[in-house]
C-alpha positions in Angstrom: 125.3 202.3 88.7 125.8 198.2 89.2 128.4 197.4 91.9 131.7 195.8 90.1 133.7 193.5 91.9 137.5 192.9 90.7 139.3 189.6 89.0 136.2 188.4 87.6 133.6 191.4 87.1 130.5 190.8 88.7 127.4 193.1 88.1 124.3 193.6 90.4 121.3 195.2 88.5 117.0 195.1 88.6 116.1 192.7 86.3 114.5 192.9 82.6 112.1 190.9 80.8 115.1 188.8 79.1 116.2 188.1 82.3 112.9 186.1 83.0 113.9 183.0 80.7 117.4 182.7 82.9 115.6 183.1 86.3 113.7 180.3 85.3 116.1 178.3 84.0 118.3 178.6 87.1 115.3 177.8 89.7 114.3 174.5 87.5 118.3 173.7 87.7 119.0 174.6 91.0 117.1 171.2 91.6 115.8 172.5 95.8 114.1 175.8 94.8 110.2 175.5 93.9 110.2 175.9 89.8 107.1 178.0 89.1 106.0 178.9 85.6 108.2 180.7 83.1 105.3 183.3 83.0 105.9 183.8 87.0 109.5 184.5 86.4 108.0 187.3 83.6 105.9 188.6 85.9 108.7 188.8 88.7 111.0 191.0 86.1 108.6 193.1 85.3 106.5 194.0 88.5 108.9 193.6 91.1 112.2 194.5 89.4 112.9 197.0 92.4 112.7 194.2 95.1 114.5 191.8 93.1 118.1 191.3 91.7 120.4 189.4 89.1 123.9 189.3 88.9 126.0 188.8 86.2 129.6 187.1 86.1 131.2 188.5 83.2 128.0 189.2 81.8 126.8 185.7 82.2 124.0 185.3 84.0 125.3 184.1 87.2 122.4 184.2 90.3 119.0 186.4 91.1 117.3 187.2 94.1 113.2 187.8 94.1 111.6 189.7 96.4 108.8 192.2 97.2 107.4 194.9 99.7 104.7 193.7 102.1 101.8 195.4 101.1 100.6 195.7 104.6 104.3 195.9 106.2 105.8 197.9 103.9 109.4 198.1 106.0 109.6 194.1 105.6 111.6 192.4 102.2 109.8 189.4 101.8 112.5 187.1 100.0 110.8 184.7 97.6 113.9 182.9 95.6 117.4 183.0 96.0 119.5 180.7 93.1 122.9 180.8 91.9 123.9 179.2 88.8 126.1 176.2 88.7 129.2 177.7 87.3 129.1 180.5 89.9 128.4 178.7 93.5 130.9 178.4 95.9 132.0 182.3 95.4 129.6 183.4 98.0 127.5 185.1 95.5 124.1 184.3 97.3 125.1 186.5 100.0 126.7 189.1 98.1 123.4 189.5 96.3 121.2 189.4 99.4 123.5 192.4 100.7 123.2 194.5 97.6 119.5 194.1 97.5 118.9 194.8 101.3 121.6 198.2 101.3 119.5 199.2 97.8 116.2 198.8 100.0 117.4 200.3 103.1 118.1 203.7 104.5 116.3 205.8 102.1 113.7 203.2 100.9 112.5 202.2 104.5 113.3 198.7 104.4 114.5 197.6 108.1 113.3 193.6 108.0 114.1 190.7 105.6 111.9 188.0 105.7 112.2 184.4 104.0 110.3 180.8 104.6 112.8 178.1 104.7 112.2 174.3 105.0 114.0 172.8 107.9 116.1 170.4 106.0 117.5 173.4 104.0 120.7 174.2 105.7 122.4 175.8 102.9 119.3 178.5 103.1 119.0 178.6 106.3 123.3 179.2 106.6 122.5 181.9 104.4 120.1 183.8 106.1 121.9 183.0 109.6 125.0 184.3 108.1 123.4 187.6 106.4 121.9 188.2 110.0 124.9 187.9 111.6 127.2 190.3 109.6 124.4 192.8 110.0 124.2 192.1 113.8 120.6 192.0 113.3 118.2 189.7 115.7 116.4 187.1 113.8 113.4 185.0 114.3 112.5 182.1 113.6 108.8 180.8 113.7 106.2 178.1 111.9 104.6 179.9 109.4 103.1 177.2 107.0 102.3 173.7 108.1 102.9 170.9 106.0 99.4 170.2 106.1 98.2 173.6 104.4 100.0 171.9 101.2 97.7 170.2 99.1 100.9 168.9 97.2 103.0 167.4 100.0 105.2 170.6 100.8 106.7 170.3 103.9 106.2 172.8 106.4 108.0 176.1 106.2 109.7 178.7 108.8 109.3 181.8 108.6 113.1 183.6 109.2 112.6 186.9 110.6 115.9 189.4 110.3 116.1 192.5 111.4 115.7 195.8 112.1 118.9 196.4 110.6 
């Protein structure tokens, strides 16, 4: 059953296939995330709905979260995007998302890490993440994981954020 939150109702929930088309369109407006395909966002509703999340504001699509198991470290939540549209920042949706997705993945599921790679000039990402670690009291890490120069597009390097166990 989706979590409800009061005043204006706000729904957590897997995503669907018609969810794709509003995951895209809210990484390609986001204008910081890395916009990939509208077929990847597809593919991210269908294959890894149980790692990922979309909430809805009053049944507007209002933010999603991608993510997915690590095939060889199955207890780690590799975190892929995290956007919030427009009309719904500010409310700390981001993190409200990330908490749902995380307490879905834990316990029972086996989930004890959350990972992310975050650019160093991100410091609304990397705010997220700090906070998330620190209202779960959980260490986290923070190490190079991709150097600028294994871009072949002028990426700039990205940290790997390390949270947890929690």
């Amino acid at each position: 059953m989706p979590r409800q939150e009061s005043a204006t109702r706000v729904d957590f929930r897997s995503p669907d296939l018609e969810d794709g088309r509003h995951m895209w369109r809210m990484a390609r407006e986001s204008r910081v995330l890395d916009v990939n395909t509208s077929y990847a966002y597809l593919l991210w509703a269908r294959d890894f709905a149980a790692t990922s999340l979309v909430a809805t504001v009053d049944d507007d699509p209002g933010g999603f979260v991608t993510g997915y198991r690590r095939p060889d470290e199955p207890e780690s939540l590799m975190i892929w995007q995290v956007a919030v549209d427009e009309r719904h920042r500010g409310q700390g949706l981001a993190r409200r998302m990330l908490d749902e997705l995380v307490d879905r993945l834990s316990g029972d599921q086996g989930v004890r890490h959350l990972e992310t790679t975050i650019t160093a000039d991100n410091s609304a990402s990397i705010a997220l993440f700090t906070s998330f670690a620190n209202a779960r009291s959980a260490p986290i890490e923070r190490t190079p994981l991709f150097e600028a120069a294994m871009f072949p597009d002028g990426h700039d390097a990205e940290l790997l954020f390390r949270i947890g166990p929690f």
